[in-house]
N, C-alpha and C positions, 0 to 999 in steps of 0.2 A: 362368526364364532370360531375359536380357536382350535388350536387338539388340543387333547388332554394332556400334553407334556407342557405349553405354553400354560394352561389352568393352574396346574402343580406348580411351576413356575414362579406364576401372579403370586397365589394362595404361601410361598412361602416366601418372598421378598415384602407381601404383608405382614407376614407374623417374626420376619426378623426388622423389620421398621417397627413395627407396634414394640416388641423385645428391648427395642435402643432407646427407643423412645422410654419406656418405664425405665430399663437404667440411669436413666440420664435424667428424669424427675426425681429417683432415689438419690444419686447422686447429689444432685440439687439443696435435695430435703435437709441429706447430712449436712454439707457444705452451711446451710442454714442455722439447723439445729448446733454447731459446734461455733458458730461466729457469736465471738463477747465483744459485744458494744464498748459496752460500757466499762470502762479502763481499772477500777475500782474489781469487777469481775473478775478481770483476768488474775486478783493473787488467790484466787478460790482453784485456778485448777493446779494438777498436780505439780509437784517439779520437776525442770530438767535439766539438761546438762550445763555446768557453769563451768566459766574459765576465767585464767587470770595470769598475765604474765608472769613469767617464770623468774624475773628478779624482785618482783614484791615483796620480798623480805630484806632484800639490803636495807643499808641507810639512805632514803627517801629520792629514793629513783627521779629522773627527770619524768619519765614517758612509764604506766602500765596503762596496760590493758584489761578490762574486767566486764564480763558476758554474763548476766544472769537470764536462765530460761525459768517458763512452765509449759506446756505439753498440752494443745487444744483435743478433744475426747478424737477428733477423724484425724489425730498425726500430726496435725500443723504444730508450728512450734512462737511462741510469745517470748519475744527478748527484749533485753536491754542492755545497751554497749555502751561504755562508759569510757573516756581517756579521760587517766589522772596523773596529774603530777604531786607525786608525793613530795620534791623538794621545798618548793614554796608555793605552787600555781593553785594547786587544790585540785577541783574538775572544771577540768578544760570542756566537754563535753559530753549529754551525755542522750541517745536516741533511743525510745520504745521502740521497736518492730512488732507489731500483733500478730502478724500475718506472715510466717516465713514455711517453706518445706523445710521439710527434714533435710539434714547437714547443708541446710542454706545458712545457718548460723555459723557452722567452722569459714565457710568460706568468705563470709562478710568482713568476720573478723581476723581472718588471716589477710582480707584484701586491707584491709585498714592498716593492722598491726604490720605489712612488710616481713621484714625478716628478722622480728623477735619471736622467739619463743613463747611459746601459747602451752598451757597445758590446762587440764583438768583439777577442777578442783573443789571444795565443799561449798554448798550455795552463802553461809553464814562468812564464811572470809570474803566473798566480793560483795556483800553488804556493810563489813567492818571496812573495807578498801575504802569503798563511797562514805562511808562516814567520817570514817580518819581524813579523806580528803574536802569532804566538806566544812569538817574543823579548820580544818589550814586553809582554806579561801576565806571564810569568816576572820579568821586571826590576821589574815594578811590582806583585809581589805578587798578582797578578790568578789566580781559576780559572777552571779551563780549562773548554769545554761536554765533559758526559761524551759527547758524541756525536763528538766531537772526532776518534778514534782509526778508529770504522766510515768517515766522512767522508774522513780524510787516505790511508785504504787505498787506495783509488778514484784518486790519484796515482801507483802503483804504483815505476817505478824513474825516474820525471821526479824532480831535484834542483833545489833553488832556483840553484843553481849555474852550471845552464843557462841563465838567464835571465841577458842583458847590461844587464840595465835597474837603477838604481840606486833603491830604495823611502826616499825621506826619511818618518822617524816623529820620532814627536815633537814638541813647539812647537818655533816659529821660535827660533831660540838668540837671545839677548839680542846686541841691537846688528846682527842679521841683517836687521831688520825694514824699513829702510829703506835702502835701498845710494844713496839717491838725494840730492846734494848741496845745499846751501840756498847760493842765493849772497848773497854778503856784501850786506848792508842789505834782504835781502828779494826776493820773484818783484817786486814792485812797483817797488822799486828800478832792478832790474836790467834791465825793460822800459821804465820812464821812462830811463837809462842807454842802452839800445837808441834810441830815436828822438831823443834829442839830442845824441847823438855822443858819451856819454861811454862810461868805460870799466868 
């Protein structure tokens, strides 16, 4: 039989095992209770942070980038990463993630996207991205990524529609390229014209 320091000892290396033990079923529980199966699920939970390269409003960019989240009830976070080419490609690809931590999504997308600019943006413009890009793969013959479908579920009842924002695809239209005037006899001209008074 032991002393009573070894007793007190026992008795509380039991009650901090039995302690981890129940956190670690809680744990568990939540873990459980916040996993959505079923892919259709995931646009019932809230929204979250979305991104989308930073040149998506030029005329129809070769390469963006476009993140849509929502937000699982324990933190986790449900994405979809999409590259599109707004010139003629459409969506080059595009991956659900169910299952990310928290600002594992910045860094997926910053490891993809390289050294373009990423910013933050409204969820309704990177659902108008994907659909303005899936018009120009339709138009241009283009297939679609089969992940395509699990990916756009994750949008739920957001419409591109909702988005005020105007997405130029395409090349520049011919004659579009330069809106800017050449004056008569040249820039050279027209600054010698400038400091000797003419016109």
């Amino acid at each position: 039989m032991g002393s009573k320091a070894d007793r007190r000892r026992q008795k509380r290396a039991e009650k901090k095992k039995a302690k981890d033990k129940d956190r670690r079923r809680t744990a568990r529980d939540e873990r459980r209770a916040s996993k959505v199966r079923n892919i259709e699920q995931l646009a019932d939970l809230p929204e979250g942070e979305c991104y989308a390269s930073s040149d998506w409003h030029e005329q129809g960019p070769e390469t963006v980038w476009a993140a849509f989240s929502r937000e699982h009830p324990n933190g986790m976070v449900a994405a979809a990463i999409f590259e599109l080419n707004l010139r003629d490609q459409g969506i080059q690809s595009a991956d659900l993630l169910p299952e990310l931590t928290p600002g594992q999504l910045e860094g997926e997308l910053g490891r993809r996207a390289g050294d373009m600019v990423i910013s933050a943006c409204e969820p309704e413009l990177v659902v108008k991205l994907v659909d303005e890009a899936r018009k120009l793969s339709a138009s241009n013959d283009r297939p679609l990524p089969k992940t395509l479908d699990d990916a756009v579920a994750l949008f739920g009842d957001i419409l591109p529609e909702d988005c005020d924002y105007e997405i130029l695809v395409g090349d520049t239209p011919t004659g579009a390229a330069t809106t800017e005037t050449k004056p008569k006899g040249g820039w050279m001209a027209w600054i010698q014209n400038r400091f000797t008074g003419g016109d």
